[in-house]
C-alpha positions in Angstrom: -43.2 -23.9 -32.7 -42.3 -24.5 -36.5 -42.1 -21.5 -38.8 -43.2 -22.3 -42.4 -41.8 -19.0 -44.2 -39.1 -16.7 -44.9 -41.5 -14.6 -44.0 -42.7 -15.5 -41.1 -39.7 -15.9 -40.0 -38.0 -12.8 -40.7 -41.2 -10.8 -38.8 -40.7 -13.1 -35.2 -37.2 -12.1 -35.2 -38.4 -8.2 -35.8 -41.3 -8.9 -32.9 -38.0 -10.2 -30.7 -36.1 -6.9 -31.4 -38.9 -5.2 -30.6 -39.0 -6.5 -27.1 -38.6 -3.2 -24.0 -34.9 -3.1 -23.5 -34.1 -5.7 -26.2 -30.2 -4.9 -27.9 -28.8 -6.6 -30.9 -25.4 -7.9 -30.3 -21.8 -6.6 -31.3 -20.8 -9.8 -31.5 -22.0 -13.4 -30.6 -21.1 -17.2 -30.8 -21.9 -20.7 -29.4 -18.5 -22.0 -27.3 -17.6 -25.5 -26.9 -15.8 -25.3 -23.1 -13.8 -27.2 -21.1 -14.5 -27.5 -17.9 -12.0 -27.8 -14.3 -11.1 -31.4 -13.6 -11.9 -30.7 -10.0 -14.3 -27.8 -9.7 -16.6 -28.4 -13.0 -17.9 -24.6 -12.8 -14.5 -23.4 -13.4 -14.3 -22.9 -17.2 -10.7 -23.2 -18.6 -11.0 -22.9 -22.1 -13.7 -21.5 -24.6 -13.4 -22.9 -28.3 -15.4 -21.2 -30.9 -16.1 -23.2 -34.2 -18.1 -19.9 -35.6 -18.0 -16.4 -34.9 -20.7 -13.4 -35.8 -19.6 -9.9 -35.6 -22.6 -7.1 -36.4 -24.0 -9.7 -38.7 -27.0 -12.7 -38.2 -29.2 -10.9 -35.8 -31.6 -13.1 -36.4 -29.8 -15.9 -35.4 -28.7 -14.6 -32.1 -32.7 -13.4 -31.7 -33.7 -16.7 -32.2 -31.6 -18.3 -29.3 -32.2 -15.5 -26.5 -36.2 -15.8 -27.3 -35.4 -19.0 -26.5 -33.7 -18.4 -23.3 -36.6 -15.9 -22.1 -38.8 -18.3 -23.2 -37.6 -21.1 -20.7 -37.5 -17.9 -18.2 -34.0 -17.0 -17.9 -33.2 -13.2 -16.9 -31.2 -11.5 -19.7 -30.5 -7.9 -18.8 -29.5 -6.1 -21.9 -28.1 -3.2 -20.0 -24.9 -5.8 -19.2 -22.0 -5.7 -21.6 -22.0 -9.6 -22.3 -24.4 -12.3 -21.8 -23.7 -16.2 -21.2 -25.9 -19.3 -21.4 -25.4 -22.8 -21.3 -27.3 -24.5 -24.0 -30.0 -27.1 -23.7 -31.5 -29.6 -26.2 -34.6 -28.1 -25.5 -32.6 -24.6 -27.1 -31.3 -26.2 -29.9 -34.7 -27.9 -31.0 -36.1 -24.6 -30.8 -34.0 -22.7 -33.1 -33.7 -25.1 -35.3 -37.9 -25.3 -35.7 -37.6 -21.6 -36.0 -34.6 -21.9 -39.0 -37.6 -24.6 -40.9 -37.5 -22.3 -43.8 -33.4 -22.4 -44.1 -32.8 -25.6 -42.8 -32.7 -27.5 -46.4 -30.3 -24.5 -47.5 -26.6 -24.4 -48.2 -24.2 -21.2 -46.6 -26.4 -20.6 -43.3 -23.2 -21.6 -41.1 -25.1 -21.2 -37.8 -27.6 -23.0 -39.1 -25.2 -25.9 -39.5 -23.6 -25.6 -36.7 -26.5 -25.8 -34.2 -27.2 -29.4 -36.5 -23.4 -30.7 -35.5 -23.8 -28.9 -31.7 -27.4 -31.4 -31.3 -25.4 -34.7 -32.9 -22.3 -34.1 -30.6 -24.5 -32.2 -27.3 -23.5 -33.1 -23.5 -24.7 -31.3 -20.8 -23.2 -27.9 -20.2 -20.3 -28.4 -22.9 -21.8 -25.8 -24.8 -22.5 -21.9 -24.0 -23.9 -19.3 -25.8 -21.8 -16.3 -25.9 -23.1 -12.7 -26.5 -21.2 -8.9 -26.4 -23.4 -6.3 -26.1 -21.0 -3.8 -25.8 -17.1 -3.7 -25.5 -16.4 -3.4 -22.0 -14.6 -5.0 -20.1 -15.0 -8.9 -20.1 -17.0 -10.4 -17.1 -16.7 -14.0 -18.1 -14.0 -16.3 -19.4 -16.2 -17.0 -22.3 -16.4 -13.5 -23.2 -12.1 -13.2 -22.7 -12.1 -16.3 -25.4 -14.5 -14.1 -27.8 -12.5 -11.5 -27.8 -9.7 -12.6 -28.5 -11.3 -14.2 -31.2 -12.6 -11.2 -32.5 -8.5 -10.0 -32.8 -7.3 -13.6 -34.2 -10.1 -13.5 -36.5 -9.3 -10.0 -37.9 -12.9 -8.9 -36.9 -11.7 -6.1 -35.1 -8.6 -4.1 -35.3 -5.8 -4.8 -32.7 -6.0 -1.8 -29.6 -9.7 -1.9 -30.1 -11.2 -4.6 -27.8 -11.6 -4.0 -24.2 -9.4 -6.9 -22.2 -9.2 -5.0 -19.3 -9.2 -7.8 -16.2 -8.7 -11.0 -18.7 -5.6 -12.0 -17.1 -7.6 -12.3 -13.6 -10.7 -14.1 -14.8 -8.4 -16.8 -16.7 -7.0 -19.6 -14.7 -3.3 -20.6 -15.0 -3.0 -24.0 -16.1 -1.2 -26.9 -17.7 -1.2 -27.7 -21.1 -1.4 -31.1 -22.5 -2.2 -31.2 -26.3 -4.2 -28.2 -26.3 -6.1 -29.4 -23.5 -5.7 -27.7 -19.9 -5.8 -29.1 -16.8 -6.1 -28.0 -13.5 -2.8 -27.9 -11.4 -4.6 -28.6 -8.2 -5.9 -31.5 -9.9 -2.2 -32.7 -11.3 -0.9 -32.2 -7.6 -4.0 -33.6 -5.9 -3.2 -37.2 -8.2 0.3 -36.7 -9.1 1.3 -39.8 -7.0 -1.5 -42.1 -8.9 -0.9 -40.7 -12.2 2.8 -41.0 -12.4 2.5 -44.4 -10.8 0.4 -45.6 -13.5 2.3 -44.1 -16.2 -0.7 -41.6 -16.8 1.0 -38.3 -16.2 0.3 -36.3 -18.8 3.2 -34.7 -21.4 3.1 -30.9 -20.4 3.6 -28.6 -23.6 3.7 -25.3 -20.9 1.6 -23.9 -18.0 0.0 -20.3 -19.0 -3.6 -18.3 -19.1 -3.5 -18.2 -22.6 -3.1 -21.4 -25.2 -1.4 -21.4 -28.5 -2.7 -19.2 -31.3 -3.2 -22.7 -33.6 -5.0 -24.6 -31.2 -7.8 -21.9 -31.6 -7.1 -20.4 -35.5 -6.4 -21.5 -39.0 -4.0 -19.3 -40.4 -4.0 -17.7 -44.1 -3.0 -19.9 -46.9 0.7 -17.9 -47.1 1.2 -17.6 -43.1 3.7 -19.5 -41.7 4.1 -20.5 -38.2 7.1 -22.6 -37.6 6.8 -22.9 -34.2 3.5 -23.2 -32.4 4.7 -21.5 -29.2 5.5 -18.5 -31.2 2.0 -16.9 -31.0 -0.1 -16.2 -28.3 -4.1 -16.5 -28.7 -5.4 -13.1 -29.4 -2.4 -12.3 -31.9 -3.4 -11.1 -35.2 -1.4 -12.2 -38.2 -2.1 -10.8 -41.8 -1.8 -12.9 -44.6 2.1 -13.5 -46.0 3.1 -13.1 -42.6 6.0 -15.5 -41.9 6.9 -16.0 -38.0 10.4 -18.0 -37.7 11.7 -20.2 -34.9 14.2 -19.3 -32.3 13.6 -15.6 -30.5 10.2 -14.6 -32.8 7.1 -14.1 -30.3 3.9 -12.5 -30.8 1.4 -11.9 -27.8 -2.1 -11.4 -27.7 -3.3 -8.0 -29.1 -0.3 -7.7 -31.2 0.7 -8.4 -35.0 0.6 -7.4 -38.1 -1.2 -5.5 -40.7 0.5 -7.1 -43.9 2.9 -10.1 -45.0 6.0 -9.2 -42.7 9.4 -11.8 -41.5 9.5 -12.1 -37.9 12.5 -13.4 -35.8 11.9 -11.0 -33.2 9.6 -10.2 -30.6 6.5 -8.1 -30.7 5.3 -7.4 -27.4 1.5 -6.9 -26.1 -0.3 -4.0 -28.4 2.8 -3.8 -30.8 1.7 -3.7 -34.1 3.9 -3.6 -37.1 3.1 -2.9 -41.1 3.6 -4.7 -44.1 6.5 -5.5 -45.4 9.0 -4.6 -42.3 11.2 -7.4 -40.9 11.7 -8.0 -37.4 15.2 -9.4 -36.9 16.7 -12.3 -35.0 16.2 -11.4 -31.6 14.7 -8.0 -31.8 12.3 -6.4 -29.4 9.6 -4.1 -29.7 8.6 -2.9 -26.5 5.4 -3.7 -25.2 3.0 -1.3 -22.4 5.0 -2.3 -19.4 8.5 -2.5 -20.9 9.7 0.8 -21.1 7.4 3.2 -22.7 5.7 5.0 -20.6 2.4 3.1 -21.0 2.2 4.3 -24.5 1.7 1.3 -27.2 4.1 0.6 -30.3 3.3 1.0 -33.7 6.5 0.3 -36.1 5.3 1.4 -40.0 5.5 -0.2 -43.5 8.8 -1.5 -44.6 10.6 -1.4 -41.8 14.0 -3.2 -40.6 14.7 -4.3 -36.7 18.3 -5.6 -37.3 19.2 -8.4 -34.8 19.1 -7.8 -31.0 18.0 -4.3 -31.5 15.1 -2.9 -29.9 12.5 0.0 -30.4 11.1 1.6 -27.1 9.0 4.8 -29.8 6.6 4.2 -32.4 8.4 4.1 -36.3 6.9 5.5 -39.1 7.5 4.0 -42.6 10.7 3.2 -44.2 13.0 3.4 -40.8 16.0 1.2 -39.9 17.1 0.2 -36.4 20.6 -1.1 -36.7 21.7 -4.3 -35.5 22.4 -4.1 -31.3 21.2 -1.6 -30.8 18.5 0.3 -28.7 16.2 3.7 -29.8 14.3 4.1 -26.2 12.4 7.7 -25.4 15.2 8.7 -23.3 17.7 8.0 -25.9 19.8 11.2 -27.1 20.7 10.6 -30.9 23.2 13.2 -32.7 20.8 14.3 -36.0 22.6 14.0 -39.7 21.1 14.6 -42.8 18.7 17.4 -42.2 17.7 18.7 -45.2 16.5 15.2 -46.8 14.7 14.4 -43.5 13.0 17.7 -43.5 11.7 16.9 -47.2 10.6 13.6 -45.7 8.9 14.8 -42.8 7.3 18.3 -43.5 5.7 19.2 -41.0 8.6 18.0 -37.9 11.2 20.9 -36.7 14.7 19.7 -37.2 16.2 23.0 -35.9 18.1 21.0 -32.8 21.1 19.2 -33.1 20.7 16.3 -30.8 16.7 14.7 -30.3 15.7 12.3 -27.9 14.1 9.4 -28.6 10.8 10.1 -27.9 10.9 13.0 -29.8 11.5 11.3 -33.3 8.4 8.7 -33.0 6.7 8.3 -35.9 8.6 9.7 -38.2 9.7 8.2 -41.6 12.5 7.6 -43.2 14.9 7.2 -40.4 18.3 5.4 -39.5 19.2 4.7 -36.1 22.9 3.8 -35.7 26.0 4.2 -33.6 29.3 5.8 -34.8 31.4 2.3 -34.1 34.7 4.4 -33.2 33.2 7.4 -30.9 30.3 5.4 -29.7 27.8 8.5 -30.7 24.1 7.5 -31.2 23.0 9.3 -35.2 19.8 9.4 -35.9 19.9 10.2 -40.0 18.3 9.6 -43.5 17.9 6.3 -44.3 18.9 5.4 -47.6 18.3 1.6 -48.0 14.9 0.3 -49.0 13.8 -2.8 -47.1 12.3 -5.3 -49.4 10.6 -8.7 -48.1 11.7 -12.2 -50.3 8.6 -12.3 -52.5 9.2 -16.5 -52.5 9.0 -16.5 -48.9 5.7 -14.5 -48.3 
């Protein structure tokens, strides 16, 4: 069935919505998937070329009509929806985009036209979130952390719960995975033959750049640095050696990492992780309770933050600020200007008791070993040249 008008067009997709139970997507996508070596329903890897977040309705109308109309089930009341694609899918929508089709900036558009030069049988799979719950597919994991690479939705806010157990572990060969029962199952063969393949690492999760091109002024100098998932704001600059950033973590504007941000840390523009510095993540040390370190921050090296940081707060080199921590409190009068509404009537705070706040200096007195908690004084500024 060929539409002829904008039209016409636009009032199928509005008899679609209007379908009992029928829900517009959050977010949606068509998945190019690698499948197991050895079990081909097992999908390994989901790689999206395009990704729709509350926008193109019609688009994803278009392709479930197209799915109830070949008599597939879709029960809107589900948090996620997947579907291999067919020919007979792509013909479809691309008879009901007639009226586009000629027209430049319709990205789905064009990439259903490269999806029909390139198809195979079940290498393609239409994704679709309903809701943000938590995933029930590996092509919905891959989606989501698209969504958070993508800066579609804010880090914290998209529901992983269970990805680690729907993804497979496997090797990595060039971006590809492979199955390890199917490396075991030929090793003798493949090594023989001088097959093998090179293994980058074994993992859940693949390499932020095999999935995500980065802002023109991010810089990733190593590419097992950053887990898929990670969200990097532009000018961000993450160096080789100890720097690591995992999936759901990041940053919210250009910042130097040599450090590591763990799981749901999230750090602000213009602080500086140092060489070898660690922010705690959920199951390191703080009590389940997620990191947040502020704008213009310092990490100096091999230090480490178990409590959220507010703006302008230095950790000093070596050493840690954990919530059990008991820090001696100096300069009370500037900090109270700084922090209004804290009470700084106690001598000695711990740790968890100072998260958040601004202007802060975490040290140790080097000859009586005391941990000071006072005014910082210095103001952290990033290399403009380098971000």
């Amino acid at each position: 069935m060929q539409i002829q008008s904008k039209e016409n067009f636009i009032l199928f997709v509005k008899q679609i919505e209007q379908k009992t139970n029928y829900k517009k997507p959050k977010a949606f996508g068509i998945a190019r998937v690698d499948r197991g070596q050895i079990n081909k329903d097992k999908i390994l890897q989901a790689n999206f070329a395009l990704i729709n977040y509350e926008q193109n309705y019609g688009s994803a109308a278009i392709l479930l009509e197209s799915f109830m109309q070949r008599g597939i089930n879709i029960d809107f009341n589900l948090s996620e929806f997947t579907q291999n694609l067919t020919i007979q899918d792509i013909n479809f929508a691309l008879e009901c985009f007639a009226p586009f089709i000629e027209e430049e900036g319709h990205k789905n558009i064009d990439l259903l036209k490269i999806i029909k030069e390139n198809f195979k049988n079940e290498s393609f799979v239409f994704v679709c979130l309903f809701e943000n719950e938590a995933p029930l597919s590996v092509e919905a994991v891959y989606l989501k952390l698209y969504l958070l690479s993508h800066k579609k939705m804010p880090l914290r806010s998209v529901n992983l719960d269970g990805a680690f157990g729907l993804l497979s572990n496997v090797a990595w060969s060039n971006d590809k995975p492979i199955e390890l029962d199917y490396l075991r199952e030929n090793e003798l063969s493949l090594k023989m033959k001088g097959e093998y393949p090179k293994i980058d690492f074994v993992d859940k999760f693949p390499r932020f750049l095999a999935h995500i091109i980065p802002d023109d002024n991010t810089r990733i100098l190593d590419t097992a640095k950053v887990r898929m998932g990670a969200s990097l704001a532009a000018g961000t600059t993450i160096m080789p050696g100890a720097s690591y950033i995992n999936f759901n973590a990041g940053t919210t504007g250009a910042c130097m990492v040599e450090g590591r941000i763990s799981s749901s840390a999230i750090v602000g523009e213009g602080s500086d992780i140092g060489g070898g510095a660690s922010i705690l993540g959920v199951l390191s040390g703080t009590s389940g309770n997620a990191i947040s370190v502020g704008k213009a921050c310092l990490l100096g090296a091999n230090s480490v933050t178990g409590i959220p940081l507010g703006d302008n707060c230095i950790v000093d080199a070596g050493i840690a600020v954990l919530e059990g921590t008991k820090f001696l409190l100096k300069d009370k009068e500037k900090l109270k200007k700084i922090n209004t509404n804290f009470d700084f009537s106690k001598e000695i705070y711990k740790g968890i008791e100072l998260k958040g706040l601004n202007g802060l200096h975490f040290r140790q007195d080097s000859i009586s070993g005391a941990m000071i908690v006072s005014a910082n004084k210095k103001v952290v500024v990033l290399n403009s040249t380098l971000h």
